[in-house]
N, C-alpha and C positions, 0 to 999 in steps of 0.2 A: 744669349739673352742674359742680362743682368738680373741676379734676384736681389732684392732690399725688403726689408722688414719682416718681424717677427712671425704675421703672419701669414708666411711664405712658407709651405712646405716643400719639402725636397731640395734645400739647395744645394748648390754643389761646393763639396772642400774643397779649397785649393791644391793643389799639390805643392809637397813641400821638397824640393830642392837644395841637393846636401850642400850647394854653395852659397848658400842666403848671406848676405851682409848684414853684420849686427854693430850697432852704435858703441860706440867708446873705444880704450885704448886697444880691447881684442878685435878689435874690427880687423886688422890686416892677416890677423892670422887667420882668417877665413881665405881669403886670397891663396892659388897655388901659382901664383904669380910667378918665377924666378928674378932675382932681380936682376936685371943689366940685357932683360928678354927683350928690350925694343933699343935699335940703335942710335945715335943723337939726330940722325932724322928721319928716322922713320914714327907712324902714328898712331896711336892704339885705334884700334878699329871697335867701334861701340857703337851697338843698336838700342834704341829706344825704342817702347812698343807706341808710346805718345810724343808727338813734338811738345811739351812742354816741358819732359822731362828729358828730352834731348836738348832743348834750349837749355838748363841748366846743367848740364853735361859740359856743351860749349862753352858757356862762361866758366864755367871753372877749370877746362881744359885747355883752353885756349886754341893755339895752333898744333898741340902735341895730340890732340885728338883727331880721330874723322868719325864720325858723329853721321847715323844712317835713322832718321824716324818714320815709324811704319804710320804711323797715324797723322796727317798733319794736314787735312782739307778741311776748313772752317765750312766750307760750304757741303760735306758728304757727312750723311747721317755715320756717325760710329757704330750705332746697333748693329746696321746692316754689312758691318764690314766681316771680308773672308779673305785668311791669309791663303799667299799665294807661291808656289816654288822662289819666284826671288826673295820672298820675305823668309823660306826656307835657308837660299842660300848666303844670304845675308849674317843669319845667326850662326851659319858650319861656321863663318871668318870670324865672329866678334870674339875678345875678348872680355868686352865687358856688355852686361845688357840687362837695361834699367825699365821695368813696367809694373802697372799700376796692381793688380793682383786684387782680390775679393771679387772676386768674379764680374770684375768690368772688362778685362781681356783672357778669357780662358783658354784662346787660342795660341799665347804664347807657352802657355804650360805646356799643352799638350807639342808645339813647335821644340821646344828644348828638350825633352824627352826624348822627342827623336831622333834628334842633333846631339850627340856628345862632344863638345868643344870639351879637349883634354884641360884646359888652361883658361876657363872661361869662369867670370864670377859676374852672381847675377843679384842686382838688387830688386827687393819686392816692396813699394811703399808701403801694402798694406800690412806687411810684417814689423817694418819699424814703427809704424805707429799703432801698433795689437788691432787692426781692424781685420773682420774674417768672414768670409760670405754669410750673405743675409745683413752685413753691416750697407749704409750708404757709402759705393762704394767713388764715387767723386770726391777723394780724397785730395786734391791738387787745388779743392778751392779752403778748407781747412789752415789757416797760415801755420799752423804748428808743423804740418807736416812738409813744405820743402826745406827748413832747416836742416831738419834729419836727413834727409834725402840728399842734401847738399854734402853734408858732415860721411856717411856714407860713401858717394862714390867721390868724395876726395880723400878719404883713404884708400878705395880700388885706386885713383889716380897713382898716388904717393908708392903702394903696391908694385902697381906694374911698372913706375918709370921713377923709382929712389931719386936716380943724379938729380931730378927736377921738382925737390920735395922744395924748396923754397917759393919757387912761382905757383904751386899746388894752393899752400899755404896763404900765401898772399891772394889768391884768386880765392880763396873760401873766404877769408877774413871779410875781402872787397863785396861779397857775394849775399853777405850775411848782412854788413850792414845797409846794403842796396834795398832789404825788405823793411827795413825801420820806416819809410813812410808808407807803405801796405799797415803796420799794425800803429802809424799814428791816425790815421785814416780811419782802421775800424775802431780806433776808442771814441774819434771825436764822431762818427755816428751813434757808438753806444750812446755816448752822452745825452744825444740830442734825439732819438727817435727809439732805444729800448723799450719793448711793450707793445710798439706800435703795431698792428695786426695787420699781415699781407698774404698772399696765397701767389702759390706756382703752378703753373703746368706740370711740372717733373720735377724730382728731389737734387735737381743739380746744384745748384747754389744754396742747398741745404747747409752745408757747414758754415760758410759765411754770413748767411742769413743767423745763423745759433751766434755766430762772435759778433753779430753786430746786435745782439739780443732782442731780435725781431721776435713777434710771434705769428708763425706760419699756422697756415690754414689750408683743411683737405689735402691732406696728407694722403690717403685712400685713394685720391683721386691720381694723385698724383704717383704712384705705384704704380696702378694700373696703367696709367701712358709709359712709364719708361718700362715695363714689361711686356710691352704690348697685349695684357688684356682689357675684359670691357669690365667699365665702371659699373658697379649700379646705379640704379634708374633715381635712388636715395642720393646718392654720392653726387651724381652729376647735380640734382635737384640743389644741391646745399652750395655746390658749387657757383652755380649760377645765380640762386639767392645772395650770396657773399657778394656777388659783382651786382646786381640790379640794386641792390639797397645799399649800396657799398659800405658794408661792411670790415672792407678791407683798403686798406690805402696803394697801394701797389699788386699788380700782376706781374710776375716773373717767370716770362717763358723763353722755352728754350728753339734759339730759331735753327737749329740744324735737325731738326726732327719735330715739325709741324705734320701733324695730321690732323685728320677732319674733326675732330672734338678740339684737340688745340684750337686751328683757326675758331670754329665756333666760339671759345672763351674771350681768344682774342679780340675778335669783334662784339660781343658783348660787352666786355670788356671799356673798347671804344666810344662805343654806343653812351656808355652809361657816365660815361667821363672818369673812369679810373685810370689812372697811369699806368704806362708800362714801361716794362724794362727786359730787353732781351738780353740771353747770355747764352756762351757755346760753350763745349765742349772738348774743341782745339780749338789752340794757340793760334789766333790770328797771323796772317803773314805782314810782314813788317813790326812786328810787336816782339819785345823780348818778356818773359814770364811777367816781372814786377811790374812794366807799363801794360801788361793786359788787364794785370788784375787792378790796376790805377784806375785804368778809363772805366772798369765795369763798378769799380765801386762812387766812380763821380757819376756816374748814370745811375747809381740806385739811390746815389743823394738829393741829385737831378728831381726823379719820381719822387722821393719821400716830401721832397718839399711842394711838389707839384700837389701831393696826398691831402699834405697839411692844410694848402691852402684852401682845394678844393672844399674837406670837409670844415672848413670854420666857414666856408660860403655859403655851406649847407644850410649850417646851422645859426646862422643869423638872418639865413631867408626865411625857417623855420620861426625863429624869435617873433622876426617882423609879423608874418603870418596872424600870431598868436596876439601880440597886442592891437590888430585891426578889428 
């Protein structure tokens, strides 16, 4: 179970991992990589605990990688996922293995612990970007954060495979500027909908929603689904006020973990003519990282405008109303 927010007691520390990857020029000396350890064709073997962060593994690996993700069904709830002996033996082989950390997968921790890969370096997103349980930990929709991540395991690359530090190099460089229309994307929504009030089901798209300078609503509520407890009877109430009076221009829920209060929003929701906009938690198949996060943010531009229009239709019904 994921814990977020503050008033969450007991979460759990992550564990801390004496091979963590840290940003900058000491990054490699974290690595006990040897160099000239893989031969010109053989491929480093790297587990990702999420396909997303094994898709950017891939692109910066190229063919010098083989690239194993435990997590990668757009259609299976993550909460409920439970690692499994081959996910076991998967980690004995990697060398390198890249997951999300702040207690959105704690079963990798507790997997590596068990596993001593003599020569094995592991990156934890939520380290290089200071997030730490109890934080939101859907770090992968934050744009600040696969930079790092990128910079990170292409120094593990560079690390383990020196002769091919030039293609390493060029695969980051290409990699980095492939995210420049992701963050031209969220300026030209700041510009144009910051302030604007929407509300979610679950705090997934919580980070992106903060860069595109929304303002989210029912947060509380929204806890409570992605930790699977129950709302209160208040909470839900405010919830559903926010959508009957629409109060909020957009609903953003999350369609790989619809349960019975979800769908309930969701059709209220419908009902009442507020837009939606769904979003997951893996990496769509046939999508690489940058065109997932494209389409989802042309679908919340999509709704925002769908929002706009609705409430100025409101509010000139209202007008007419008033001078009859």
């Amino acid at each position: 179970m994921k814990k977020f927010g503050s008033m969450l007691n007991g979460a759990r520390h992550a564990l801390k991992l004496s091979k963590t990857v840290a940003i900058g020029a000491a990054a490699a000396a974290a690595f006990t990589f040897s160099h000239g350890a893989f031969a010109a064709d053989a491929k480093i073997p790297v587990v990702a605990a999420e396909n997303f962060y094994g898709d950017v593994v891939q692109q910066l690996g190229g063919d010098r990688v083989d690239v194993t993700s435990i997590l990668s069904n757009p259609d299976q709830d993550p909460h409920l996922f439970e690692a499994s002996p081959k996910t076991a033996r998967a980690l004995q082989h990697a060398s390198l293995v890249v997951y999300n950390g702040a207690d959105y997968d704690p079963w990798m921790a507790k997997l590596l612990a068990a596993s001593k890969g003599s020569n094995r370096a592991t990156i934890v997103a939520a380290e290089l970007t200071g997030k730490k349980s109890g934080d939101n930990p859907h770090l992968w929709y934050d744009p600040a954060t696969m930079p790092k991540v990128a910079r990170a395991v292409s120094a593990a690359l560079v690390a383990a495979d020196p002769a091919h530090k030039s293609a390493y190099d060029a695969n980051l460089a290409k990699f980095l500027d492939s995210l420049k229309p992701i963050d031209a994307k969220v300026a030209d929504l700041h510009g144009r909908y910051a302030g604007v009030p929407v509300t979610a089901t679950e705090p997934v798209f919580g980070y992106m929603s903060d860069a595109v300078g929304l303002s989210m609503r029912n947060l509380r509520f929204q806890l409570a689904t992605m930790n699977d407890t129950e709302a209160s009877a208040a909470v839900i109430a405010a919830f559903e006020r926010d959508l009957r009076e629409k109060r909020v221009r957009v609903l953003i829920y999350n369609s790989q973990a619809t349960e019975a209060l979800t769908k309930r929003m969701l059709k209220l929701a419908q009902q009442s003519k507020v837009p939606t906009m769904s979003v997951t938690e893996t990496e769509p198949a046939g999508k690489t990282y940058q065109t997932w996060m494209l389409t989802q943010l042309d679908a919340l531009g999509t709704a925002l405008a769908a929002g706009d229009a609705s409430g100025a239709n409101a509010a000139a019904s209202t007008a007419k109303g008033k001078t009859q």
